[in-house]
N, CA, C and O atoms as a Tinker XYZ file with bonds, in Angstrom:
   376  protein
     1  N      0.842000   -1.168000    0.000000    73     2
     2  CA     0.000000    0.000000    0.000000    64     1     3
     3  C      0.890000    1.235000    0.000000    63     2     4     5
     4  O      1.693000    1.513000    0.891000    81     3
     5  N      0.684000    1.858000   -0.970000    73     3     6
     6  CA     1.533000    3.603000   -1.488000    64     5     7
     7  C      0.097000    4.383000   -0.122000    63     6     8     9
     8  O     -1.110000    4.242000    0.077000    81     7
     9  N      1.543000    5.380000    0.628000    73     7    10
    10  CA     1.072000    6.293000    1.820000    64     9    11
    11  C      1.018000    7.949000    1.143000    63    10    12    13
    12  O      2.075000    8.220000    0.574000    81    11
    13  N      0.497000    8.516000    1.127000    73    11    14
    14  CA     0.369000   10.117000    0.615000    64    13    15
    15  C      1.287000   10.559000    1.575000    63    14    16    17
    16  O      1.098000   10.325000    2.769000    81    15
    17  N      2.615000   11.396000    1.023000    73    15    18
    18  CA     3.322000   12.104000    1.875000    64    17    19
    19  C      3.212000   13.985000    1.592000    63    18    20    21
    20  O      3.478000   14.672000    0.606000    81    19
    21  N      2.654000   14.355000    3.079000    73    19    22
    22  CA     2.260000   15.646000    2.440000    64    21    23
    23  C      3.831000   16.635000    3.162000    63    22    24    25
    24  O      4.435000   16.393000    4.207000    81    23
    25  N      3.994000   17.300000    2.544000    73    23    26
    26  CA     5.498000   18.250000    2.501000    64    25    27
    27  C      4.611000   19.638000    3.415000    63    26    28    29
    28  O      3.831000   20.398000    2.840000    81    27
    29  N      4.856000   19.701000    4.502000    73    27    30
    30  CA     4.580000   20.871000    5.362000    64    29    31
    31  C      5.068000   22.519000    4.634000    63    30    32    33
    32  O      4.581000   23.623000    4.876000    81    31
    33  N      5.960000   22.222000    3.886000    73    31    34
    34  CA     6.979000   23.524000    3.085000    64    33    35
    35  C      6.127000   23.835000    2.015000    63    34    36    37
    36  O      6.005000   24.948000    1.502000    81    35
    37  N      5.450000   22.638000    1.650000    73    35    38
    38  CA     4.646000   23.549000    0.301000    64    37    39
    39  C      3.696000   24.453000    0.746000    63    38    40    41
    40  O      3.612000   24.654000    1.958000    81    39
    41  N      3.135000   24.898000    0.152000    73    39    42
    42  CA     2.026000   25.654000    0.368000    64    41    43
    43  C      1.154000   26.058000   -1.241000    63    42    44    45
    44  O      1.796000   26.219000   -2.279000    81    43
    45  N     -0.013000   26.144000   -1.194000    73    43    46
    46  CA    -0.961000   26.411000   -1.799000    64    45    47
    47  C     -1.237000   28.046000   -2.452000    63    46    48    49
    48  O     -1.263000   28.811000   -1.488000    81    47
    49  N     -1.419000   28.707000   -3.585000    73    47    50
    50  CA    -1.920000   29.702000   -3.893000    64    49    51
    51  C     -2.728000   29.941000   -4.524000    63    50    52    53
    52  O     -2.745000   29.323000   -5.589000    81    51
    53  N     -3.796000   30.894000   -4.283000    73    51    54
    54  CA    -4.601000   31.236000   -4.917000    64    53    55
    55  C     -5.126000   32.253000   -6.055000    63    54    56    57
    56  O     -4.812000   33.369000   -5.642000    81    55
    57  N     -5.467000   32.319000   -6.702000    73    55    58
    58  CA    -5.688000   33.150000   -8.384000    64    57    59
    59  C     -6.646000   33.817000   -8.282000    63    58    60    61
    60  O     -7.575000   33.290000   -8.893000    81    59
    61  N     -6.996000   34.983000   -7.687000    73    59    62
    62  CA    -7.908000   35.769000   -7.928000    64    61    63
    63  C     -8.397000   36.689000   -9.187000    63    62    64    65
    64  O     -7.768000   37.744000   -9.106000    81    63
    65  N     -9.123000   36.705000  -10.130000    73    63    66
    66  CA    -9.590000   37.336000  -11.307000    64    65    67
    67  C    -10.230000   38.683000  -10.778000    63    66    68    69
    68  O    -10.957000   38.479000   -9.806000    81    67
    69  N    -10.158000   39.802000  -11.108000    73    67    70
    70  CA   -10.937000   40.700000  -10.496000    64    69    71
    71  C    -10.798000   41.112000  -12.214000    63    70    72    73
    72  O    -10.053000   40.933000  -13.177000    81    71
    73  N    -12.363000   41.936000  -11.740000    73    71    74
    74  CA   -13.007000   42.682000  -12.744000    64    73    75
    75  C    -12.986000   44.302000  -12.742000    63    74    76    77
    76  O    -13.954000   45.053000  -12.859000    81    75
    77  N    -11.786000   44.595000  -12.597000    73    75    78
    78  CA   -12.209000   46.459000  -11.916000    64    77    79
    79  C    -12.948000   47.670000  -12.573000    63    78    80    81
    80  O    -12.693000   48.752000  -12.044000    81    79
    81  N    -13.902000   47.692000  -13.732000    73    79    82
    82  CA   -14.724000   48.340000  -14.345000    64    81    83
    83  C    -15.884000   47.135000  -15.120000    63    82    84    85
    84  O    -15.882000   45.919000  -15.312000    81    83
    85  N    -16.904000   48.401000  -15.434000    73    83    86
    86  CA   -18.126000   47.482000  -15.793000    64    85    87
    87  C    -17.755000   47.101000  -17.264000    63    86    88    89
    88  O    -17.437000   48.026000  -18.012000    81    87
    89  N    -17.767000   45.926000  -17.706000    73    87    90
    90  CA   -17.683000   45.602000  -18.927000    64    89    91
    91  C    -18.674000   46.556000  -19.987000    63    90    92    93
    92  O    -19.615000   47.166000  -19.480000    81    91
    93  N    -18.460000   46.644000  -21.263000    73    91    94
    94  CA   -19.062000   47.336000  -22.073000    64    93    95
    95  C    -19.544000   46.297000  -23.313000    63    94    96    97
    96  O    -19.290000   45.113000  -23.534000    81    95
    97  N    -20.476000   47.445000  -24.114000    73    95    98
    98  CA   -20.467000   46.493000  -25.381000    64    97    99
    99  C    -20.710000   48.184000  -26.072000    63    98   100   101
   100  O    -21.545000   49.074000  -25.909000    81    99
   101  N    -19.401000   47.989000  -26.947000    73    99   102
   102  CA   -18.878000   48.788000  -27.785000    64   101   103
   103  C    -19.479000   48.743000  -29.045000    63   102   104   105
   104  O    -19.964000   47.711000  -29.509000    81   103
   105  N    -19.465000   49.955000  -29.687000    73   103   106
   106  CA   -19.556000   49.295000  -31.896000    64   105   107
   107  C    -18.579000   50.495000  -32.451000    63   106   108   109
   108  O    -18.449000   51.671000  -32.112000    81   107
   109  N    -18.092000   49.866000  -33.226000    73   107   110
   110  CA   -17.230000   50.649000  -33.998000    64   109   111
   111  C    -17.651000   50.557000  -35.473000    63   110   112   113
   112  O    -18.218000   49.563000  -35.925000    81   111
   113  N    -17.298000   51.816000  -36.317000    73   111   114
   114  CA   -17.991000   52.309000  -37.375000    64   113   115
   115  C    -17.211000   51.457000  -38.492000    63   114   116   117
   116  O    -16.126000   50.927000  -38.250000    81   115
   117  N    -17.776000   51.382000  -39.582000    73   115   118
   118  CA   -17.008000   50.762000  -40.584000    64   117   119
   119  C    -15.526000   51.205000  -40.994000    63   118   120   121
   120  O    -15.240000   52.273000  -41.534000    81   119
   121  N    -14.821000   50.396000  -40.711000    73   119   122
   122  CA   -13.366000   50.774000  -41.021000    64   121   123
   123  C    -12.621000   51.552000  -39.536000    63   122   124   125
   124  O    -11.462000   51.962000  -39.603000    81   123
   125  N    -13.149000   51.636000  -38.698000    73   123   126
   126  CA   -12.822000   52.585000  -37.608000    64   125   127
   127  C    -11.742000   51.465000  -37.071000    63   126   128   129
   128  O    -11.638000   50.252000  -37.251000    81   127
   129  N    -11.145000   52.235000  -36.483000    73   127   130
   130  CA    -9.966000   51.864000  -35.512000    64   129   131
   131  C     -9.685000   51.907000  -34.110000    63   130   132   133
   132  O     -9.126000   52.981000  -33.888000    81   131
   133  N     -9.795000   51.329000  -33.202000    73   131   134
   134  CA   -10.217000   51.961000  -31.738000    64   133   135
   135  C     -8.643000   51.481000  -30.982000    63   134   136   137
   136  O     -8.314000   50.319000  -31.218000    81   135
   137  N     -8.107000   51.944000  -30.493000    73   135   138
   138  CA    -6.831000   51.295000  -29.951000    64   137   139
   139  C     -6.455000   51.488000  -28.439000    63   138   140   141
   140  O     -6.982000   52.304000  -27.683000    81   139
   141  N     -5.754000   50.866000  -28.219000    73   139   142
   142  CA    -5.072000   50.505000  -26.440000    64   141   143
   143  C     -4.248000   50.442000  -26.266000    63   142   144   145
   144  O     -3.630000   49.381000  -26.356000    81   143
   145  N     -3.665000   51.709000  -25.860000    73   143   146
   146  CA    -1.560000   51.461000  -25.680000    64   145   147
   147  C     -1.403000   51.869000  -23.959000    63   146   148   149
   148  O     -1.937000   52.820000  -23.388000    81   147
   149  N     -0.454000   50.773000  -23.338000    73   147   150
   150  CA    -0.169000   50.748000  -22.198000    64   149   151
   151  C     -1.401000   50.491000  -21.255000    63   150   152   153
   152  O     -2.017000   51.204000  -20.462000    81   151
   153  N     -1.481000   49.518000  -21.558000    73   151   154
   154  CA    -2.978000   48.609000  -20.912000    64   153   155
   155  C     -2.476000   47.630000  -20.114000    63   154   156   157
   156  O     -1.741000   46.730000  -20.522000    81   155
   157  N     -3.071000   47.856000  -18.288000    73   155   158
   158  CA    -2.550000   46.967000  -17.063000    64   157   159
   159  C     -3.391000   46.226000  -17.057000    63   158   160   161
   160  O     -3.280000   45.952000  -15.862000    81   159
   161  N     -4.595000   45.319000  -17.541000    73   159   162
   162  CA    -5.082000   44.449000  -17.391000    64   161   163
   163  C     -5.354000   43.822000  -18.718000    63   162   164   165
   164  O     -5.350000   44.512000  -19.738000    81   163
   165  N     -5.649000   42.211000  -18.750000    73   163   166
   166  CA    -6.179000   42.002000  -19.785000    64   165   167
   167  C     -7.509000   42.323000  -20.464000    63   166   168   169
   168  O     -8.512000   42.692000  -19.854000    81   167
   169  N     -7.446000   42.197000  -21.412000    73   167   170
   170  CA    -8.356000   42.388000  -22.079000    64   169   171
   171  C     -9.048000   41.760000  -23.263000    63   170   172   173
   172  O     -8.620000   41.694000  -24.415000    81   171
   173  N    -10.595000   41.147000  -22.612000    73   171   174
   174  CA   -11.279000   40.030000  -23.357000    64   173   175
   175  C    -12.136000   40.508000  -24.238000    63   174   176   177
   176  O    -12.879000   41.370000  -23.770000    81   175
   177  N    -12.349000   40.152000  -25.762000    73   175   178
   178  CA   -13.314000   40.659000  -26.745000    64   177   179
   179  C    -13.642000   39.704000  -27.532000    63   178   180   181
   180  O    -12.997000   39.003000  -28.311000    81   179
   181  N    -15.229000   39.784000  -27.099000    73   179   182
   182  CA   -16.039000   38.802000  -28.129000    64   181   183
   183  C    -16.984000   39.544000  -29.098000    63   182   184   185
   184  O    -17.863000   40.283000  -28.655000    81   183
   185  N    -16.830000   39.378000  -30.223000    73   183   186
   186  CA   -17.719000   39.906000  -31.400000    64   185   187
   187  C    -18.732000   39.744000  -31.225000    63   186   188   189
   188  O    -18.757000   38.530000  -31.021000    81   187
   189  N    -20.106000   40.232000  -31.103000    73   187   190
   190  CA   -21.794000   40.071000  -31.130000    64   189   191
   191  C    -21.785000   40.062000  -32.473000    63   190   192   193
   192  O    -22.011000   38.952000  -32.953000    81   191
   193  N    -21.547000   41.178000  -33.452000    73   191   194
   194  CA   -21.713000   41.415000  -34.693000    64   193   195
   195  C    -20.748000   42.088000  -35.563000    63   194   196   197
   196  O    -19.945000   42.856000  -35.033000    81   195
   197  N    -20.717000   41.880000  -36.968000    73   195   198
   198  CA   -19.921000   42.112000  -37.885000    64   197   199
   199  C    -18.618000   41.173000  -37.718000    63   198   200   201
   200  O    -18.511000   40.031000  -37.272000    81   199
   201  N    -17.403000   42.328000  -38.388000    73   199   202
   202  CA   -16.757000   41.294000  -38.277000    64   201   203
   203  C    -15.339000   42.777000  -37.534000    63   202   204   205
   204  O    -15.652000   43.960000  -37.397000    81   203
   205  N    -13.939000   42.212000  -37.204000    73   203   206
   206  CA   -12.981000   43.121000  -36.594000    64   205   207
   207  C    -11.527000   42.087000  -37.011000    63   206   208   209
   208  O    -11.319000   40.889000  -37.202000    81   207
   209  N    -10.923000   43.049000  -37.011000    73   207   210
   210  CA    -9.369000   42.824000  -36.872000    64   209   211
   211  C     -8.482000   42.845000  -35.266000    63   210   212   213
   212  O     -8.048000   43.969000  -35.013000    81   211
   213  N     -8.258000   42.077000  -34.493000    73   211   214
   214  CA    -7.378000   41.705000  -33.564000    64   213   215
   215  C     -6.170000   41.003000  -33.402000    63   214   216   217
   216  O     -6.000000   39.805000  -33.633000    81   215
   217  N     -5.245000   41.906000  -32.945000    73   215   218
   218  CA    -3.875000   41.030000  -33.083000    64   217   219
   219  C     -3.292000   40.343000  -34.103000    63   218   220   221
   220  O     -2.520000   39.401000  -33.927000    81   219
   221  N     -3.754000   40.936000  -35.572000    73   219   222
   222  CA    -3.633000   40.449000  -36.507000    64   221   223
   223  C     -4.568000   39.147000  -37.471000    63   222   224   225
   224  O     -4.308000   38.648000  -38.566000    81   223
   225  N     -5.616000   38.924000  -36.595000    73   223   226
   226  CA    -6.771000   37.605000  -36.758000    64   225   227
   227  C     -7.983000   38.827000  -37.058000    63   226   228   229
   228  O     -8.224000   39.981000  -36.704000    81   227
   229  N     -8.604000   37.690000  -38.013000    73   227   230
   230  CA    -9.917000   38.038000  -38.503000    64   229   231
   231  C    -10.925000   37.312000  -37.834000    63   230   232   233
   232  O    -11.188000   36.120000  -37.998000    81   231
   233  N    -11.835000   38.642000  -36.561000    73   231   234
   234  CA   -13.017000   37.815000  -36.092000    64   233   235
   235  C    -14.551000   38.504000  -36.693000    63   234   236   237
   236  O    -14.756000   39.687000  -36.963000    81   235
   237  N    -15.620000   37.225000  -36.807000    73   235   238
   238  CA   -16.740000   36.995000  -37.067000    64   237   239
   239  C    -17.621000   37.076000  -35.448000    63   238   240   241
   240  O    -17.230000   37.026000  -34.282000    81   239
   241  N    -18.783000   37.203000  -36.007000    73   239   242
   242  CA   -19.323000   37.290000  -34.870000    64   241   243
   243  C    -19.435000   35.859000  -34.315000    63   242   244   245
   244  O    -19.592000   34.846000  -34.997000    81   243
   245  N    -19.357000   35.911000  -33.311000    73   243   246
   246  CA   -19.245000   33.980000  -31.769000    64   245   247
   247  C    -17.524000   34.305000  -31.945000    63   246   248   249
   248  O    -16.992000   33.485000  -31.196000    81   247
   249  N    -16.825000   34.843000  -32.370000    73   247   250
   250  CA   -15.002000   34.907000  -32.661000    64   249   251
   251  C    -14.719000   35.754000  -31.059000    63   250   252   253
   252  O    -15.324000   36.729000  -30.612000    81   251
   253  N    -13.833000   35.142000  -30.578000    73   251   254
   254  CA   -13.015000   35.968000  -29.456000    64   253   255
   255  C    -11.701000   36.361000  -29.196000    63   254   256   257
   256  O    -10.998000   35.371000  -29.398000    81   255
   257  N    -11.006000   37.325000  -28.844000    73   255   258
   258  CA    -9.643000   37.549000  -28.465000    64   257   259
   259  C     -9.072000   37.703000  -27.344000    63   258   260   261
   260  O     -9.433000   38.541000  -26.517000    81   259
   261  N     -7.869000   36.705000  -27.156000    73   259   262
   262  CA    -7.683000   37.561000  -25.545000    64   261   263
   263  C     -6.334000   38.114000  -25.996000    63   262   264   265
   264  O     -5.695000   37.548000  -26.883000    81   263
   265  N     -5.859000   39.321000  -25.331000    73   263   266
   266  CA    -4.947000   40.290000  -25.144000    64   265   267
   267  C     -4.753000   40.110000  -23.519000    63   266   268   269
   268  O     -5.708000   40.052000  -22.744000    81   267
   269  N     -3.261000   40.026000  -23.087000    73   267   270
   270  CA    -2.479000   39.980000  -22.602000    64   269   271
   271  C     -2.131000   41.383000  -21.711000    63   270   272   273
   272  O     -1.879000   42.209000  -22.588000    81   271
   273  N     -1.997000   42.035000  -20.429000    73   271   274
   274  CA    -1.894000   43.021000  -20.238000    64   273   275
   275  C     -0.426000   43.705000  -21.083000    63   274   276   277
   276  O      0.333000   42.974000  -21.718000    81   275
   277  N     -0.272000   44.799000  -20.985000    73   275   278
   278  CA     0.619000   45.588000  -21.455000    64   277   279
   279  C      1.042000   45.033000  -23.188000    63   278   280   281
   280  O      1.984000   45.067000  -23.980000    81   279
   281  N      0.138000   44.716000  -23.117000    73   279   282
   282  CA    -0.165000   44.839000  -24.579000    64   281   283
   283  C     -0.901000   46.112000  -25.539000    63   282   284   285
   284  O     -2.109000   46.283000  -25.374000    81   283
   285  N     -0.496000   46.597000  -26.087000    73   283   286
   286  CA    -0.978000   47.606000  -27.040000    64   285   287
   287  C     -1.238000   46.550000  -28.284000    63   286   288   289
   288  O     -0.595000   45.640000  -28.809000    81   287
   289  N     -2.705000   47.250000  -28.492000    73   287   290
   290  CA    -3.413000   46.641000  -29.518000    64   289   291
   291  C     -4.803000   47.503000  -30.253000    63   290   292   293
   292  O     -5.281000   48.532000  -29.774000    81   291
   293  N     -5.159000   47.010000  -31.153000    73   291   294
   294  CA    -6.521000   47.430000  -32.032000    64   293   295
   295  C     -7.113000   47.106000  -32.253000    63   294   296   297
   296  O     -6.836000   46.083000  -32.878000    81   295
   297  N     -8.663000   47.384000  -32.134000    73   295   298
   298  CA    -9.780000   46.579000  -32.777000    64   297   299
   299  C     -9.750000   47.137000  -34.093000    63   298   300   301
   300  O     -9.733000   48.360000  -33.950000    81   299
   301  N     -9.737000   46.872000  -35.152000    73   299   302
   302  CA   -10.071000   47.534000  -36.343000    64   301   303
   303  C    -11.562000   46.717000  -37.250000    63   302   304   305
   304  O    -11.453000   45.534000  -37.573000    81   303
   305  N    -12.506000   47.283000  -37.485000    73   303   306
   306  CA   -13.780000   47.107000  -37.919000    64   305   307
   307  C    -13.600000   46.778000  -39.219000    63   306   308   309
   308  O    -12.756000   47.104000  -40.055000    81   307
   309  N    -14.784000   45.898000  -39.238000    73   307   310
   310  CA   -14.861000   45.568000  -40.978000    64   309   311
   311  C    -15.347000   46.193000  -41.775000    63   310   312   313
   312  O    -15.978000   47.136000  -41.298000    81   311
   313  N    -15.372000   46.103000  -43.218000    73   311   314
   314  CA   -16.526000   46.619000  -44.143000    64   313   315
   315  C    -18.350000   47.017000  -43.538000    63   314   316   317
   316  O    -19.065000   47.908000  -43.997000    81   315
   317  N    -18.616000   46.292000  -42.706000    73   315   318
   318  CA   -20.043000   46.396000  -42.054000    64   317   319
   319  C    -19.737000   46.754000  -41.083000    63   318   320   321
   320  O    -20.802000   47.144000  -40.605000    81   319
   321  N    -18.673000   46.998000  -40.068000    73   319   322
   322  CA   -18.658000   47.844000  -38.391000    64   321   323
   323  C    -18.992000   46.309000  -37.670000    63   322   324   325
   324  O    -19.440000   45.282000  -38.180000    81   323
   325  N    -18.576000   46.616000  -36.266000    73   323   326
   326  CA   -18.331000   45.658000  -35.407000    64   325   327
   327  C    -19.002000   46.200000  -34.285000    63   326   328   329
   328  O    -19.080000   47.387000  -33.967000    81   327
   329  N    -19.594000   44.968000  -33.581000    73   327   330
   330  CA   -20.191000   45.419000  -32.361000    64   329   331
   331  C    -19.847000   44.680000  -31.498000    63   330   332   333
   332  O    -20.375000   43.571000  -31.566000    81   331
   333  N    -19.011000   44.869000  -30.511000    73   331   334
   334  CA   -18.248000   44.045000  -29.446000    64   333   335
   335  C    -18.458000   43.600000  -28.086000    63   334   336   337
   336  O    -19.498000   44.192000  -27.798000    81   335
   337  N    -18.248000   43.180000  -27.450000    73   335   338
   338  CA   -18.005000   42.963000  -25.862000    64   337   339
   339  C    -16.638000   42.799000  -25.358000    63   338   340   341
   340  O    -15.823000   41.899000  -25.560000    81   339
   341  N    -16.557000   44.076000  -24.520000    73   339   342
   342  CA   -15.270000   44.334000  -24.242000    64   341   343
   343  C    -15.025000   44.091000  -22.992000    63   342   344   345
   344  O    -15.986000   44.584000  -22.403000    81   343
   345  N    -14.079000   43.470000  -21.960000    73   343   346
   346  CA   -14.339000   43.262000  -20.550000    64   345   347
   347  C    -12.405000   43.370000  -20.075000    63   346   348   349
   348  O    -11.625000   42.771000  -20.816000    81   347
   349  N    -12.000000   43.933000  -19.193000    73   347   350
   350  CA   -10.993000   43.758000  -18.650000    64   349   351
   351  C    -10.783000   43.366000  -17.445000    63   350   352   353
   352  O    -11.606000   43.641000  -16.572000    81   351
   353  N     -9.747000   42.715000  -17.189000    73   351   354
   354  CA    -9.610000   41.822000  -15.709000    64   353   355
   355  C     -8.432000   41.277000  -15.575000    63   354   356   357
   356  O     -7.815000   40.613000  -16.407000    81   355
   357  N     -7.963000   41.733000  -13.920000    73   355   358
   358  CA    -6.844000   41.669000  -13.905000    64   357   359
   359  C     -6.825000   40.474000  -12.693000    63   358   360   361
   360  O     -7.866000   39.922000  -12.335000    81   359
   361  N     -5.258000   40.098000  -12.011000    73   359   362
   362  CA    -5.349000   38.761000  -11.391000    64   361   363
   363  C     -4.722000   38.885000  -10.048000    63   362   364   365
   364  O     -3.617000   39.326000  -10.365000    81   363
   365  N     -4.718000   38.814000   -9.174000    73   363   366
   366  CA    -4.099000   38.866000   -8.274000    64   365   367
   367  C     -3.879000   37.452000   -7.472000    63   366   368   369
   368  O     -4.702000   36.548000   -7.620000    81   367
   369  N     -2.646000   37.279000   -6.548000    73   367   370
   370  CA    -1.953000   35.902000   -6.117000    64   369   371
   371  C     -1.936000   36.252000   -5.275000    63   370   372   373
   372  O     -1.199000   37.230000   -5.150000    81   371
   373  N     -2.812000   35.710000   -3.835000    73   371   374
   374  CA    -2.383000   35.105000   -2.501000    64   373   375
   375  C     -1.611000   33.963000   -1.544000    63   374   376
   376  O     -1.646000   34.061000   -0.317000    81   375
């Protein structure tokens, strides 16, 4: 019979997600450009409608992006304009 040996030295941490503003749902005009330079949290975007340019990927609407904090980046809109959901959230370790 194998005994579980638990190590008193480890210890456990925890991942807190915080949300520190109210998420939005954005639209940007056809061809418009909306951008984010020197951004401390990430930042999550899911397309409702049209279509957008992120990080170099082409999203459709159900399409999502995640951005990375301190990332500078752009939504750039399609031929028909984009209507988004934009949410940022950052993480904290206990």
């Amino acid at each position: 019979m194998r005994m579980l040996v638990i190590d008193p030295v480890v210890t456990d941490t925890i991942t807190i997600t915080r949300v520190p503003a109210a998420p939005d749902i954005m639209r940007a005009e056809p061809g418009a450009e909306l951008r984010w330079e020197r951004h401390d949290a990430d930042h999550h975007i899911v397309v409702l409608e049209g279509t957008c340019r992120v990080l170099g990927r082409q999203l459709h609407a159900g399409g999502s992006a995640y951005v990375p904090s301190g990332t500078d980046h752009t939504v750039k809109a399609g031929a028909w304009g984009c209507t988004f959901f934009s949410l940022d959230s950052t993480h904290e370790v206990l």
